[in-house]
C-alpha positions as CSV (number, residue, x, y, z in Angstrom):
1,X,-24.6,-20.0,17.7
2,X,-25.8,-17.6,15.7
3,X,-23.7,-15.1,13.4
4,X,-25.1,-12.2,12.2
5,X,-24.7,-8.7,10.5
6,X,-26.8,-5.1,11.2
7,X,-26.2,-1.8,9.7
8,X,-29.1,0.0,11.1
9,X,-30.8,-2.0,13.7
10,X,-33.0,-4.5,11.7
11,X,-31.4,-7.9,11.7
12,X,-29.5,-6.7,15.3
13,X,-33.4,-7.1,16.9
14,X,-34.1,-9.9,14.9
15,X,-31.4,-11.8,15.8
16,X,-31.7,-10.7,19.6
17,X,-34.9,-11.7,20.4
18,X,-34.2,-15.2,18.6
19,X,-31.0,-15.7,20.7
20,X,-32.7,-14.5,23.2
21,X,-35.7,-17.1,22.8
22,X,-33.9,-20.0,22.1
23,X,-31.0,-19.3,24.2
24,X,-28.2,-19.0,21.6
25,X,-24.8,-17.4,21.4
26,X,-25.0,-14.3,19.2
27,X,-22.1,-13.6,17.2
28,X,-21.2,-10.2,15.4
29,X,-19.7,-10.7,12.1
30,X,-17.7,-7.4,11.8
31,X,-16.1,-8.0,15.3
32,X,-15.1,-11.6,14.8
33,X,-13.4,-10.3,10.9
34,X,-11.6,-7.3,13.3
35,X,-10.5,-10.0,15.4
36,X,-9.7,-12.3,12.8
37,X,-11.7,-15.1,14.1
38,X,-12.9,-17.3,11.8
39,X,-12.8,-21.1,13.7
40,X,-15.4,-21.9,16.2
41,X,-16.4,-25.2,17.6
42,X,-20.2,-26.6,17.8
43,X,-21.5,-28.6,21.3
44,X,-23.4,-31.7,20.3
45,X,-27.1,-30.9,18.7
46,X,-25.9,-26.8,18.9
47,X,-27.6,-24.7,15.8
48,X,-25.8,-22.8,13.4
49,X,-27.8,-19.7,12.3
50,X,-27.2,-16.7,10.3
51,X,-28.8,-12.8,10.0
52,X,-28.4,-10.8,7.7
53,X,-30.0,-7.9,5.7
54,X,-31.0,-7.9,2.2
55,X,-28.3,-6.0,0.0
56,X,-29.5,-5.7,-3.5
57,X,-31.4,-8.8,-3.5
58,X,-28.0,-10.8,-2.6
59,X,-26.1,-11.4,1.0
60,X,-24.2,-8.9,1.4
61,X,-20.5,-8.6,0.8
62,X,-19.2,-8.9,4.2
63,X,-21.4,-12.1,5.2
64,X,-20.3,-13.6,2.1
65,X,-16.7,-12.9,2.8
66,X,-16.8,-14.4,6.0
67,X,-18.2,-17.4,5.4
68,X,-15.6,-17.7,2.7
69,X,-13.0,-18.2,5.6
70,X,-15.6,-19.6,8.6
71,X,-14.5,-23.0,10.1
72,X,-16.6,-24.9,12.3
73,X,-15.3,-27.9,14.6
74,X,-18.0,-30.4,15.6
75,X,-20.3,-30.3,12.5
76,X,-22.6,-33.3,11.7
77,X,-24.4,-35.1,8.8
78,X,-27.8,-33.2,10.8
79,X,-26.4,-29.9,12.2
80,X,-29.6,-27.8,12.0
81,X,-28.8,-24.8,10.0
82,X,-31.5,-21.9,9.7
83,X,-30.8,-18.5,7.9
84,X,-32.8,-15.3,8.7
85,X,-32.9,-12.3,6.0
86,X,-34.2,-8.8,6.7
87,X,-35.5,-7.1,3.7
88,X,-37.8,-3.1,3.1
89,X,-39.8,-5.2,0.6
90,X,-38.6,-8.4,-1.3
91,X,-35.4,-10.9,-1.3
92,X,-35.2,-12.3,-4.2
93,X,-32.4,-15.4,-4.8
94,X,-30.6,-14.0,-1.9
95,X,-31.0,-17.8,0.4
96,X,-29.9,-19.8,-2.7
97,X,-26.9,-17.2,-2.9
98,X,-26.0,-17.9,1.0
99,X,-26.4,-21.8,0.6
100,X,-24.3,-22.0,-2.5
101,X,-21.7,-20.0,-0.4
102,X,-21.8,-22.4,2.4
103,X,-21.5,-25.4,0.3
104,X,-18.6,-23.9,-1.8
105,X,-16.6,-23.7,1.6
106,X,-15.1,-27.3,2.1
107,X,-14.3,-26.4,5.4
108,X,-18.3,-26.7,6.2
109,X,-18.7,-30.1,5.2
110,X,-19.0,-33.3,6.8
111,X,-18.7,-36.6,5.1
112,X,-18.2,-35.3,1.6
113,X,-21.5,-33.2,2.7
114,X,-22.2,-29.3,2.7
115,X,-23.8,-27.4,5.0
116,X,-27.1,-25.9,4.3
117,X,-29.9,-23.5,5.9
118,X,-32.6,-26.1,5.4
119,X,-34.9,-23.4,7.4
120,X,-35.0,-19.9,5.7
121,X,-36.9,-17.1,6.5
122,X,-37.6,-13.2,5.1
123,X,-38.8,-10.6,7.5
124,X,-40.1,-7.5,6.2
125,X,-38.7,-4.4,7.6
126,X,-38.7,-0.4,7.1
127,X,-36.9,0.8,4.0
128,X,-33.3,1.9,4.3
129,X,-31.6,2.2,1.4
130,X,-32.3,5.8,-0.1
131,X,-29.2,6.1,-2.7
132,X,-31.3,6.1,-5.6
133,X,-33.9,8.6,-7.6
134,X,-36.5,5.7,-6.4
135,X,-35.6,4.6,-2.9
136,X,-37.4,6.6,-0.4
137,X,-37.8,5.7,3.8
138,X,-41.7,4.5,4.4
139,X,-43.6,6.8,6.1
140,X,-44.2,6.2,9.7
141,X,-47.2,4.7,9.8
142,X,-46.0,2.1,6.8
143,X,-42.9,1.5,9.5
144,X,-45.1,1.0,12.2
145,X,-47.3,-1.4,10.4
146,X,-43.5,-3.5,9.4
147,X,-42.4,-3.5,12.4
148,X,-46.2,-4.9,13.7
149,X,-46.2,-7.7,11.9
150,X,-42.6,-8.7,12.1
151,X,-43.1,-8.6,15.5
152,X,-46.1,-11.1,15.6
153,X,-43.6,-12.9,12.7
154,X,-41.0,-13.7,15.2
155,X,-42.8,-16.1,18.1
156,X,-43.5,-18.2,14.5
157,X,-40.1,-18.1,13.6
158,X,-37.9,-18.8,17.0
159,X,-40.9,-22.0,17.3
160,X,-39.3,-23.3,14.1
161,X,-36.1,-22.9,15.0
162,X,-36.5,-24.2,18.7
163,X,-37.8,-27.1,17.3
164,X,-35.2,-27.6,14.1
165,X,-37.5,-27.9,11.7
166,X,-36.4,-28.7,8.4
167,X,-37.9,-27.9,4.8
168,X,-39.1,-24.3,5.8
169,X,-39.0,-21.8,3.9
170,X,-40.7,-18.3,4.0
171,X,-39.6,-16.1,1.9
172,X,-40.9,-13.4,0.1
173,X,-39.0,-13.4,-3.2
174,X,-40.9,-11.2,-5.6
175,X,-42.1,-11.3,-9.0
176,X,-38.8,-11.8,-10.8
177,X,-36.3,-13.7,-8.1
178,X,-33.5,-14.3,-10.6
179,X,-33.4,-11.1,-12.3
180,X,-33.5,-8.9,-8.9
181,X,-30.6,-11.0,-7.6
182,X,-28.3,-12.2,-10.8
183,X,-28.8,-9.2,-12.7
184,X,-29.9,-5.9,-10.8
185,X,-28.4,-6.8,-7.6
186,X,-24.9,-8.3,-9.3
187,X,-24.6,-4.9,-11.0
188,X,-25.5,-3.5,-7.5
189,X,-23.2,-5.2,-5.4
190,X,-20.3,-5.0,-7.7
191,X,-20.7,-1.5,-8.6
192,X,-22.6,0.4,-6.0
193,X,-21.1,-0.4,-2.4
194,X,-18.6,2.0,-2.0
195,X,-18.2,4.6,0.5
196,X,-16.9,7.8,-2.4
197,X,-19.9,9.5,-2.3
198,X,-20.2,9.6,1.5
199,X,-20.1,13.9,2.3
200,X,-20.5,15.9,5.4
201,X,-22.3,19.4,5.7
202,X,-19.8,20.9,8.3
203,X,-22.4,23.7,9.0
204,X,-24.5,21.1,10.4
205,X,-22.4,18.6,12.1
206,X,-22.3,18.7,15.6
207,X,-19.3,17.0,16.3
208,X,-21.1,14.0,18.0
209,X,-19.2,11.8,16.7
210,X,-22.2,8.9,16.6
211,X,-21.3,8.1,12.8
212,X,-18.2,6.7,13.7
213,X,-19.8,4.6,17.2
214,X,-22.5,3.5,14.5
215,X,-20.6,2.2,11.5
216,X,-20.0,-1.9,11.3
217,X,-16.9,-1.7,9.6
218,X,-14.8,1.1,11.4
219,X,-14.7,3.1,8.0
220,X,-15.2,6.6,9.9
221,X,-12.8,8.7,11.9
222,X,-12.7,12.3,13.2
223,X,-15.3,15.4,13.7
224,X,-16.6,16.4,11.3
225,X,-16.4,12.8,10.0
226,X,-13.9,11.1,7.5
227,X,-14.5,7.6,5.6
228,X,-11.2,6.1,5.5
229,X,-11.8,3.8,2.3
230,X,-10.5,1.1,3.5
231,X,-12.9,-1.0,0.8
232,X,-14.5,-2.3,4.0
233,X,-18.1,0.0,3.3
234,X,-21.1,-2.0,3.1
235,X,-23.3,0.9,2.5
236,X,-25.3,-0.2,5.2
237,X,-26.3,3.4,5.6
238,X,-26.0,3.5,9.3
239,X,-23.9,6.8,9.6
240,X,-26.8,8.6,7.7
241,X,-29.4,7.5,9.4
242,X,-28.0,7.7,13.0
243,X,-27.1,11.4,12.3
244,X,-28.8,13.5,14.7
245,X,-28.9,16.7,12.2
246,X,-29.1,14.9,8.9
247,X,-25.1,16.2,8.1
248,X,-24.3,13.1,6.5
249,X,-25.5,12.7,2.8
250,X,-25.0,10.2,-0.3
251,X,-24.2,12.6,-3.0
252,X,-27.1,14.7,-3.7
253,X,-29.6,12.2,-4.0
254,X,-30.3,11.8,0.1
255,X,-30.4,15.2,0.7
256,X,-34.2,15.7,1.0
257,X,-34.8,11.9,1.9
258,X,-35.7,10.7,5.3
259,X,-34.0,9.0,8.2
260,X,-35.2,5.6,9.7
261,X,-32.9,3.3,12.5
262,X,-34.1,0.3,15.1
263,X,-33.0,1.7,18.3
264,X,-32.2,-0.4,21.3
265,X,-35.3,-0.3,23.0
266,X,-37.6,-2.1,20.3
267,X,-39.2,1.1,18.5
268,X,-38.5,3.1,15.2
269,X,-36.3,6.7,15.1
């Protein structure tokens, strides 16, 4: 089985065309936490993997919460583990985050023994986050060039996990792993995921209503949109970048900033 997490359509084709490979059960982390469903049971030799985007150089929030509360029936000593990571550039410490996460959940273990991702990978993907002065979408041809070679990435990566091999890991962590992820991206995740700055230019809204149908977490209601705070934002950014007239905005900053989503059929907005 595979759980995973998307905002904007990333990690969702990732962890498609893996399931899809290797013939898996995918697994939508915001609909099994609506559903409170946190127990699931593994068939002899079954994989356990997990997708995810790159939040500020850490997992984000919402993975890390439910694997706080995930219970699996069935593990082993060898249940193969593998953990994929979508990132717009670099990932620091974010697998060593996940991994101490698993093993601090003593439902996961078996024999006194945590569970771990023994097979990690990063796949580089277009820039989405555009909150700050410095964050900017790539330009198309940059995306088309990501999305090239994660494609030709991929065959790599499902032959690994096919085959549960152990020991892998491809990451690209950066210059400075530690600092992105203990020090920028704890500030980050602590202080910057929030849905207050979220506004809507009613000139320009359309009343499609495609912010709401797009958002994880189910933090949007009504035309012209409304976040509910709820505390359940990941900033994922999917209702801005799904927005048809660019009506949705992150305080000032986004306002001349461009738009970028994975649709459904494999290409780039």
């Amino acid at each position: 089985m595979i759980f995973y997490f998307s905002g904007t359509g990333n990690t969702r084709w990732a962890a498609t065309q893996i399931a899809e490979a290797v013939g898996d059960e995918l697994l939508f982390i915001p609909e099994l936490i609506s559903k409170n469903s946190y127990e699931f049971s593994l068939q002899p030799g079954e994989r356990i993997g997990f997708c995810f985007p790159t939040h500020g150089w850490q997992v984000p929030g919402i993975v890390r919460g439910f694997i706080r509360k995930l219970r699996i029936n069935g593990l082993e000593p060898d249940t193969f583990c593998w953990s994929l990571t979508t990132c717009g550039d670099n990932v620091g410490e974010t697998m060593t985050i996940l991994n101490k996460d698993l093993a601090a959940n003593d439902h996961l273990k078996t024999n006194g023994k945590p569970l771990q991702a023994t097979a990690v990978f990063s796949v580089v993907m277009p820039e989405t986050y555009v909150c700050l002065p410095f964050m900017y979408t790539d330009t198309e041809e940059k995306e088309r060039e990501k999305i090239t070679t994660a494609k030709a990435q991929l065959p790599h990566i499902t032959e690994c996990i096919r085959e549960k091999r152990t020991g892998v890991e491809e990451l690209v962590k950066g210059s400075t792993p530690r600092l992105y992820s203990y020090v920028i991206g704890g500030y980050f995740n602590k202080r910057m995921i929030h849905d207050r700055k979220f506004t809507v230019d009613r000139e320009k809204c359309i009343g499609c209503g495609k912010c709401a149908k797009v958002c994880p977490v189910e933090n949007i209601k009504g035309t012209p949109p409304e976040w509910i705070h709820n505390e359940r934002c990941t900033c994922c950014m999917a209702c801005y970048h799904y927005c048809p007239t660019h009506a949705i905005n992150y305080g000032k900053t986004t306002r001349k900033r461009g738009q970028y989503f994975f649709n459904r059929r494999g290409d780039q907005r």
